[in-house]
VEXSE-771571 format. One record per residue: residue number from 1; residue in three letters; x, y, z of N, C-alpha, C in turn. Coordinates in steps of 0.001 Angstrom, whole numbers, m for minus. Example, Ala and Ser with C-alpha at 12.3 -4.5 7.8 and 13.67 -1.06 7.14 Angstrom:
# residues 2
<pt pos="1" code="ALA" n_px="13190" n_py="m5690" n_pz="7800" ca_px="12300" ca_py="m4500" ca_pz="7800" c_px="13200" c_py="m3300" c_pz="7800"/>
<pt pos="2" code="SER" n_px="12850" n_py="m2250" n_pz="7080" ca_px="13670" ca_py="m1060" ca_pz="7140" c_px="12900" c_py="30" c_pz="7870"/>
This chain:
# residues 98
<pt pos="1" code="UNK" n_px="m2659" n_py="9777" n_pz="m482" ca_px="m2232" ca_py="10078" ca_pz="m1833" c_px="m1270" c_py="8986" c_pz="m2289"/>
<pt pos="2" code="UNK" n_px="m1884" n_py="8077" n_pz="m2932" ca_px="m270" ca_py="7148" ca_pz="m4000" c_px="784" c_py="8131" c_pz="m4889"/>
<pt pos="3" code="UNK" n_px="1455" n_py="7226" n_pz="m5367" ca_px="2521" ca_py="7508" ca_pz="m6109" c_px="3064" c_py="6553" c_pz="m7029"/>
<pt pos="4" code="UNK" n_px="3272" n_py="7295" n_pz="m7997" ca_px="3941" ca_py="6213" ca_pz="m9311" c_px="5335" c_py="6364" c_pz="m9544"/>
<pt pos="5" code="UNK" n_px="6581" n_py="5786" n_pz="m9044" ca_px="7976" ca_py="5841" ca_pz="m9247" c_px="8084" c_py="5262" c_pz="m10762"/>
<pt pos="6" code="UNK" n_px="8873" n_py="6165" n_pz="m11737" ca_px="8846" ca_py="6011" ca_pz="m13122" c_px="10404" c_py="6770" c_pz="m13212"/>
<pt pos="7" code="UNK" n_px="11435" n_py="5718" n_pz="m13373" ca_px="12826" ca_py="6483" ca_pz="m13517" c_px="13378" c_py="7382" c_pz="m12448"/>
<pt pos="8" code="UNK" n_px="12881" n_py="6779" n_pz="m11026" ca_px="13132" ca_py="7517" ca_pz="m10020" c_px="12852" c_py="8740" c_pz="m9529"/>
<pt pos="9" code="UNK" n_px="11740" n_py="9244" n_pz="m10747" ca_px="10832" ca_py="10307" ca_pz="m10389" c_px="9377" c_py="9781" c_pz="m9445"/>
<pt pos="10" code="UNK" n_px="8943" n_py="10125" n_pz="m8560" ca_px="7507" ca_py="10024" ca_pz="m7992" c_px="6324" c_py="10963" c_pz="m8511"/>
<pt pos="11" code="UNK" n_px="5665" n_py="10217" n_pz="m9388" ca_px="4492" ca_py="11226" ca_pz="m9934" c_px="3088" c_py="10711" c_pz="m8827"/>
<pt pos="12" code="UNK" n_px="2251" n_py="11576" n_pz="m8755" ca_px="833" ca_py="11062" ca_pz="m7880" c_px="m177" c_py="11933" c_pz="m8406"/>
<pt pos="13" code="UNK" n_px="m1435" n_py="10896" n_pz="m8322" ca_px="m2366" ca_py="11238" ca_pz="m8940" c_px="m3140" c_py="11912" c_pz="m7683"/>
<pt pos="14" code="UNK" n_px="m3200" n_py="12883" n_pz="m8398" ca_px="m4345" ca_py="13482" ca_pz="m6503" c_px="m5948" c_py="13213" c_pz="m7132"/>
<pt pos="15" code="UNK" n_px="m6449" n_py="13140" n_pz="m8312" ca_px="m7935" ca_py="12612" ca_pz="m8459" c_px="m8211" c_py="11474" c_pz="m8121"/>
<pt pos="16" code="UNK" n_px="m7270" n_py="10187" n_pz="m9189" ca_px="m7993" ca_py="9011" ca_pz="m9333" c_px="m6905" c_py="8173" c_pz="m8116"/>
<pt pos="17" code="UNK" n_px="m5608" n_py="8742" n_pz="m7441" ca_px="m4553" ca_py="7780" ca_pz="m6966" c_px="m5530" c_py="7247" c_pz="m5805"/>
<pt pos="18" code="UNK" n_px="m5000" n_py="5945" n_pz="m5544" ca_px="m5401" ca_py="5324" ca_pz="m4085" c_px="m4456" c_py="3844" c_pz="m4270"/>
<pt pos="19" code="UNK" n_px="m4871" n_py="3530" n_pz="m2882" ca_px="m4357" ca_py="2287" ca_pz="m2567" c_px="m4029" c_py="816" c_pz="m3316"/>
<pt pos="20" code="UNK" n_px="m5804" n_py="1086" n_pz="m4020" ca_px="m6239" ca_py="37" ca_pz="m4855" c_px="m5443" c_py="m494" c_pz="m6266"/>
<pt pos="21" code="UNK" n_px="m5608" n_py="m1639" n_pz="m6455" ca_px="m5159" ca_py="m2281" ca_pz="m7632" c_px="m6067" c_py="m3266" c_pz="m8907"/>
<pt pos="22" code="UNK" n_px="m6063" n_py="m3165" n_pz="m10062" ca_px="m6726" ca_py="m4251" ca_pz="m10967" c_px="m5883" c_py="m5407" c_pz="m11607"/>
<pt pos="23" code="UNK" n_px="m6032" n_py="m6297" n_pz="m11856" ca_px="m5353" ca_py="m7224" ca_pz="m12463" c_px="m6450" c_py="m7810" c_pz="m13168"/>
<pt pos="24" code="UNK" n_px="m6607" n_py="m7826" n_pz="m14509" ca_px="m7723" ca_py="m8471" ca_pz="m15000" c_px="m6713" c_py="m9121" c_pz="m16754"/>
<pt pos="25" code="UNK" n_px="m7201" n_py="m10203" n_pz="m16825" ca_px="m6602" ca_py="m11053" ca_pz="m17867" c_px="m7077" c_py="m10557" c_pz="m19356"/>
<pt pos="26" code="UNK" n_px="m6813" n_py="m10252" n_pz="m20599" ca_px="m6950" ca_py="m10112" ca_pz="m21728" c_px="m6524" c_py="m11301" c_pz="m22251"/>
<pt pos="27" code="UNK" n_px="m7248" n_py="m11924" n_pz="m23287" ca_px="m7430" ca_py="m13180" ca_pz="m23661" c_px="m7839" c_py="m12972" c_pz="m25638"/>
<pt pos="28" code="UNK" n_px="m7688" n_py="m13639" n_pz="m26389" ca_px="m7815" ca_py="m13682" ca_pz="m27447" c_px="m8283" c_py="m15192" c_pz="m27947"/>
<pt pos="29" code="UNK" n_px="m9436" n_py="m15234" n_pz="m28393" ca_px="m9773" ca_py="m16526" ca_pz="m28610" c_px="m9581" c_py="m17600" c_pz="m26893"/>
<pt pos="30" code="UNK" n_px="m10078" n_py="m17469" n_pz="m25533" ca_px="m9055" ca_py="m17773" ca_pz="m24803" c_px="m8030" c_py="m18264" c_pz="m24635"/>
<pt pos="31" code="UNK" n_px="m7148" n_py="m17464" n_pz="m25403" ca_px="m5396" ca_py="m17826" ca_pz="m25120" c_px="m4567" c_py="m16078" c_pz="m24563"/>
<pt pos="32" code="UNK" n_px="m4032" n_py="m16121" n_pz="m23872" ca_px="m3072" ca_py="m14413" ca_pz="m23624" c_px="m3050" c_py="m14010" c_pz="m24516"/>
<pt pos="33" code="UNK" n_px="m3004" n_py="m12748" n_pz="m24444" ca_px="m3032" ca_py="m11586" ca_pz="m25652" c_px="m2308" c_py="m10444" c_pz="m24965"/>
<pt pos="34" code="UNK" n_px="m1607" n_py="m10123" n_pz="m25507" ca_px="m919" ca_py="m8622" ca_pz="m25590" c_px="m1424" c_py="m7563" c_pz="m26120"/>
<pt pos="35" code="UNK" n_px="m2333" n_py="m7021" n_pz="m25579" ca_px="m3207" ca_py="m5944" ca_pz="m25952" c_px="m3105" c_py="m4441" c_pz="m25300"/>
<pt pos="36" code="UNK" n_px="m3209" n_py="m3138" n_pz="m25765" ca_px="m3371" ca_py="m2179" ca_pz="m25336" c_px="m4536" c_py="m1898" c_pz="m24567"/>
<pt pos="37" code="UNK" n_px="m4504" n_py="m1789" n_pz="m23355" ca_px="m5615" ca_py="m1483" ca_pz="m22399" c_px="m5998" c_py="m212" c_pz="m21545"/>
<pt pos="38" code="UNK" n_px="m7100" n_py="106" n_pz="m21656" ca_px="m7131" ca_py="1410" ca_pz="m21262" c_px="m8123" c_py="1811" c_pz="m20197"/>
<pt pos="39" code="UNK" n_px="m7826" n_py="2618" n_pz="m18878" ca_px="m8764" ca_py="2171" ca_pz="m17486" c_px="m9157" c_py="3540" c_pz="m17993"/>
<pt pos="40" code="UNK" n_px="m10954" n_py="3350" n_pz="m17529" ca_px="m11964" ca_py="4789" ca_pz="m17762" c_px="m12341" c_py="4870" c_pz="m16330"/>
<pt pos="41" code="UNK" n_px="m12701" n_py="5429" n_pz="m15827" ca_px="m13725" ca_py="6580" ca_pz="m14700" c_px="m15274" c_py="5891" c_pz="m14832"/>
<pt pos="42" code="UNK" n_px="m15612" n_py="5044" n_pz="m14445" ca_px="m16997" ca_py="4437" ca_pz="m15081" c_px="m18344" c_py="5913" c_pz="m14992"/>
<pt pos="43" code="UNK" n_px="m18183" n_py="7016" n_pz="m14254" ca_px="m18814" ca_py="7836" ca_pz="m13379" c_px="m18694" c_py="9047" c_pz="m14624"/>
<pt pos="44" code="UNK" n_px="m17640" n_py="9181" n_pz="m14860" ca_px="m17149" ca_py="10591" ca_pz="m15712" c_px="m16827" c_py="10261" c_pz="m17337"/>
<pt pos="45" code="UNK" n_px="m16221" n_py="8908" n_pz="m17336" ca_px="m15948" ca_py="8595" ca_pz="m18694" c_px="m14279" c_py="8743" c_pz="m18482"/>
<pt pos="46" code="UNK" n_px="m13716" n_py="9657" n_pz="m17693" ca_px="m12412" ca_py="10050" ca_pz="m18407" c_px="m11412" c_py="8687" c_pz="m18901"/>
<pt pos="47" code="UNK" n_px="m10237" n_py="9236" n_pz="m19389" ca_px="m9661" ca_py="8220" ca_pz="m19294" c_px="m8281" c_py="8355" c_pz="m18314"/>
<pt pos="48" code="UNK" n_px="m7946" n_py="7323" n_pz="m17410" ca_px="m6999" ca_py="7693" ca_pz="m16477" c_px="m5671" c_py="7237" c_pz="m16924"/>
<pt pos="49" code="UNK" n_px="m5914" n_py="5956" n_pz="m17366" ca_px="m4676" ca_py="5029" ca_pz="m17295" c_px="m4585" c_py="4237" c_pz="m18997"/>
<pt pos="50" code="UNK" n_px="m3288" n_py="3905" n_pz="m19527" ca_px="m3379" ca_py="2847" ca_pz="m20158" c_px="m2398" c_py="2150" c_pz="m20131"/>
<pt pos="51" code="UNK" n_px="m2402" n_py="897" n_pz="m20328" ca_px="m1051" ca_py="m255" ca_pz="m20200" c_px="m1138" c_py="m1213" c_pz="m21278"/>
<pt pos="52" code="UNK" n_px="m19" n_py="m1975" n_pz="m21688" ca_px="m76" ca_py="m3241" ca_pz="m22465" c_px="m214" c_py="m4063" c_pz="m21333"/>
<pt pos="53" code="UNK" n_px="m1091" n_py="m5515" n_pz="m22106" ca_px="m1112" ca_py="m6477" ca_pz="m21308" c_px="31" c_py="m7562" c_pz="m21836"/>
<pt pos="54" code="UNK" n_px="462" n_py="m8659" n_pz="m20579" ca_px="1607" ca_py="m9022" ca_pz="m20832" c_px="1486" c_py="m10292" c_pz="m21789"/>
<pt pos="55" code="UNK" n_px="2137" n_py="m10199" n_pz="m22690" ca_px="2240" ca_py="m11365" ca_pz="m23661" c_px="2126" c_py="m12836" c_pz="m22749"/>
<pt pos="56" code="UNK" n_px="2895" n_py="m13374" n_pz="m22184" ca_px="2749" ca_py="m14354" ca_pz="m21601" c_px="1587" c_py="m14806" c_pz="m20810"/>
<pt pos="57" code="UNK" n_px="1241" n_py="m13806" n_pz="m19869" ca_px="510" ca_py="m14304" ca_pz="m19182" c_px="m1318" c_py="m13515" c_pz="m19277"/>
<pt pos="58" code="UNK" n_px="m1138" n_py="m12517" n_pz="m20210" ca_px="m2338" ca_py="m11769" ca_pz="m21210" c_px="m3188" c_py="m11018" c_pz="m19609"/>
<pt pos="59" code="UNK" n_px="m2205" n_py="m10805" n_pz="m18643" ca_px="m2287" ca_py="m10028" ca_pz="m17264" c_px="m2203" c_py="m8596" c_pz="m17567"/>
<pt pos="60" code="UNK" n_px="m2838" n_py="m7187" n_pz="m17558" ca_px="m2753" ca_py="m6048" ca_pz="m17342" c_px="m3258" c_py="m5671" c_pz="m15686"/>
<pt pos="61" code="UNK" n_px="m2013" n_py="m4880" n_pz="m15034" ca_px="m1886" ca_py="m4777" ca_pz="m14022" c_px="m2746" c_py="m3097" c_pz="m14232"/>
<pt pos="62" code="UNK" n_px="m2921" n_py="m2306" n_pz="m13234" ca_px="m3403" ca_py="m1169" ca_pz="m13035" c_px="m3208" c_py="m666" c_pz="m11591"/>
<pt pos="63" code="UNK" n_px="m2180" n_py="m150" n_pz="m10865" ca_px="m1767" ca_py="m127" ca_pz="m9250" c_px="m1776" c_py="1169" c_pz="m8704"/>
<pt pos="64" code="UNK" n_px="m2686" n_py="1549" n_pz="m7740" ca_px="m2409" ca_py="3142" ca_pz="m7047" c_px="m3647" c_py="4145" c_pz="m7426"/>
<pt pos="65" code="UNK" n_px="m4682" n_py="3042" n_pz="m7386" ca_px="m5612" ca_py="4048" ca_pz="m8152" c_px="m6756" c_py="3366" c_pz="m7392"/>
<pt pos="66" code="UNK" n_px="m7893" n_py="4564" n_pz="m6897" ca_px="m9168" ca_py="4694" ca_pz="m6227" c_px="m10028" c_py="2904" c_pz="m6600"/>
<pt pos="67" code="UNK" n_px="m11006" n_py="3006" n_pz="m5655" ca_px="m11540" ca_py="1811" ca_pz="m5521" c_px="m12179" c_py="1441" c_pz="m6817"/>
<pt pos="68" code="UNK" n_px="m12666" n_py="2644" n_pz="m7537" ca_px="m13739" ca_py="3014" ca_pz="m8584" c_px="m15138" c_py="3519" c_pz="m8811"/>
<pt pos="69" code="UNK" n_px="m15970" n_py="2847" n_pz="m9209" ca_px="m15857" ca_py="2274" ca_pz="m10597" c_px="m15171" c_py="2654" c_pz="m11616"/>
<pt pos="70" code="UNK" n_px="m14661" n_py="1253" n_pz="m12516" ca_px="m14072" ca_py="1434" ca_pz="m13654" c_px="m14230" c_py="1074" c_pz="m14746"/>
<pt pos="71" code="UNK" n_px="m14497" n_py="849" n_pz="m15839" ca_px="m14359" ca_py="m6" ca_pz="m16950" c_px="m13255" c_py="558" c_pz="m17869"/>
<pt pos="72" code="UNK" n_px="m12361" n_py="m1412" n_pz="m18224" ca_px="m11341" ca_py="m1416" ca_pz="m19070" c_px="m11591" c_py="m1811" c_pz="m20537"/>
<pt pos="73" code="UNK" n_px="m11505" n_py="m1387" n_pz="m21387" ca_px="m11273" ca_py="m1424" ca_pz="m22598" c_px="m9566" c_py="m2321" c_pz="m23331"/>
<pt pos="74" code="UNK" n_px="m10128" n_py="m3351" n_pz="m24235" ca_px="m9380" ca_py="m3506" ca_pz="m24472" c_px="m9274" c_py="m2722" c_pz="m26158"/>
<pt pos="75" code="UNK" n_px="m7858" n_py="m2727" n_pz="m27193" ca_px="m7953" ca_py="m2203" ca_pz="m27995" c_px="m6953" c_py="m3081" c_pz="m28705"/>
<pt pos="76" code="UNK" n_px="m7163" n_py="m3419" n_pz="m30403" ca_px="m6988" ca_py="m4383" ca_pz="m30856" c_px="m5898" c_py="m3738" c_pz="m31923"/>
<pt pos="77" code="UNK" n_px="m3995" n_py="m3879" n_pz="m32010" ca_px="m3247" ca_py="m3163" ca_pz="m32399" c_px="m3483" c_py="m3693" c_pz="m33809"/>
<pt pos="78" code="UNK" n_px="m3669" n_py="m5200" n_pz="m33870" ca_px="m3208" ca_py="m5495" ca_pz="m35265" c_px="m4301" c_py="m5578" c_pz="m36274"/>
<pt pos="79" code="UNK" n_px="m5705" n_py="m4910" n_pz="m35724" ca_px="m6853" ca_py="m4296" ca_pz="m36614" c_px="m7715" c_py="m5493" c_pz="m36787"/>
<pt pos="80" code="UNK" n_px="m7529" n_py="m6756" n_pz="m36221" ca_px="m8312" ca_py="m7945" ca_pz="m36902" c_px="m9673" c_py="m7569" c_pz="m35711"/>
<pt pos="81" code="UNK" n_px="m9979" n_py="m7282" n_pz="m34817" ca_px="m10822" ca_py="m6914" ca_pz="m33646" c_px="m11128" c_py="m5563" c_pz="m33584"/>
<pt pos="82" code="UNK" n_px="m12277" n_py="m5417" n_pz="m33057" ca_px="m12889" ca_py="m4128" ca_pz="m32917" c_px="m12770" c_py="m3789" c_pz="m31130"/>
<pt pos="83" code="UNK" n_px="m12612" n_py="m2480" n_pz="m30250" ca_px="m12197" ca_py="m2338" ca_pz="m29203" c_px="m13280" c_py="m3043" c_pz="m28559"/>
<pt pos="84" code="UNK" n_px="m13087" n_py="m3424" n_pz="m27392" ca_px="m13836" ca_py="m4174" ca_pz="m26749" c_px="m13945" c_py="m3883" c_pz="m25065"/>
<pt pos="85" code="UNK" n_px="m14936" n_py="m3522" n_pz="m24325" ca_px="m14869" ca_py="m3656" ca_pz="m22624" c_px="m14912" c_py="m4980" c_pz="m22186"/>
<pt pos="86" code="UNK" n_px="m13400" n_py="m4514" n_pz="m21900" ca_px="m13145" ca_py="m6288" ca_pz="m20843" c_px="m13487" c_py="m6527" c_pz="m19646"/>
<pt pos="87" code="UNK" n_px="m14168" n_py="m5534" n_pz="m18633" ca_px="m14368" ca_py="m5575" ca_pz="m17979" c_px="m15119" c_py="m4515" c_pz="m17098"/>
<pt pos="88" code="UNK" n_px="m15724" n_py="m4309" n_pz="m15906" ca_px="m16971" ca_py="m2975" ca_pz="m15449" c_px="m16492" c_py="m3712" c_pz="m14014"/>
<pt pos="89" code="UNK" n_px="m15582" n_py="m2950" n_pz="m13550" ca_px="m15570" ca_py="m3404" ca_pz="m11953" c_px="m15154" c_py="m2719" c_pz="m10865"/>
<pt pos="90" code="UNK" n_px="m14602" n_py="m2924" n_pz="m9935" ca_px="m14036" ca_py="m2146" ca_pz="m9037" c_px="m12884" c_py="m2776" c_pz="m8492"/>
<pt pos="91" code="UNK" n_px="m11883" n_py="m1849" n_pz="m7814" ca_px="m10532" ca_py="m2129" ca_pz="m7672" c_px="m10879" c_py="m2598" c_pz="m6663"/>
<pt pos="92" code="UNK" n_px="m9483" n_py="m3379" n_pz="m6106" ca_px="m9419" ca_py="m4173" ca_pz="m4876" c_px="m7924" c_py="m3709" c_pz="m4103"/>
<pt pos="93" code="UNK" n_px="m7489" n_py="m4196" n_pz="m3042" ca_px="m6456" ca_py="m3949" ca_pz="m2728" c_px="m5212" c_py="m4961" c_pz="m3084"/>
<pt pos="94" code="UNK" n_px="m5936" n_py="m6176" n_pz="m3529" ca_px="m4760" ca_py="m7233" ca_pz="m3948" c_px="m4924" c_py="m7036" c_pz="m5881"/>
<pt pos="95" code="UNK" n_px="m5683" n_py="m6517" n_pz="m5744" ca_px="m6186" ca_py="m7224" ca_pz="m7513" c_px="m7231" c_py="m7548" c_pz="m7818"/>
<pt pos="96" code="UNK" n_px="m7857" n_py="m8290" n_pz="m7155" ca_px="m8646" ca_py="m9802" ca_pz="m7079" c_px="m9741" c_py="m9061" c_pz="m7475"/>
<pt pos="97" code="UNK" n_px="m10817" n_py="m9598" n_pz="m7651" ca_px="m12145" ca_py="m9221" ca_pz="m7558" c_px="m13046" c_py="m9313" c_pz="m6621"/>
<pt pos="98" code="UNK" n_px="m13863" n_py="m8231" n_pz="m6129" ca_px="m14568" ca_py="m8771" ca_pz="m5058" c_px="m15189" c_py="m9627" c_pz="m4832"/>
């Protein structure tokens, strides 16, 4: 079972938690983008997770969560883009891709 420390509380996911991690880049025109990103259940649809990706380096992390499948969605705040899947993959234990 993982765990998510958030203000010194430990929350854990008993469906989707695991070991595994995503790191996948959001890009705009390819340059970083700071985008709202959102991890689905590729199997069920649900939605588990969402994060901003980081301005600088246009990196959304995703940590503590099952191998998968997943697909991430990105979602476009300032309306010029329509939502988009950035990606259909499976977690790894570093990030990486298999």
């Amino acid at each position: 079972m993982a765990g998510l420390l958030i203000d010194g509380l430990l929350f854990s996911d008993l469906v989707f938690g695991g070991a595994c991690q995503i790191v996948e880049p959001v890009t705009r025109l390819n340059a970083p983008a700071s985008r709202r990103v959102r991890l689905h259940d590729q199997i069920s649809g649900r939605l588990v997770r969402e994060a901003w990706s980081d301005a600088e380096s246009g990196n959304v992390t995703f940590s503590h969560i099952l191998e998968g499948p997943w697909v991430l969605y990105a979602l476009d705040h300032t309306g010029e883009f329509e939502a988009v899947a950035i990606s259909d993959r499976l977690a790894t234990a570093d990030g990486e891709r298999p």
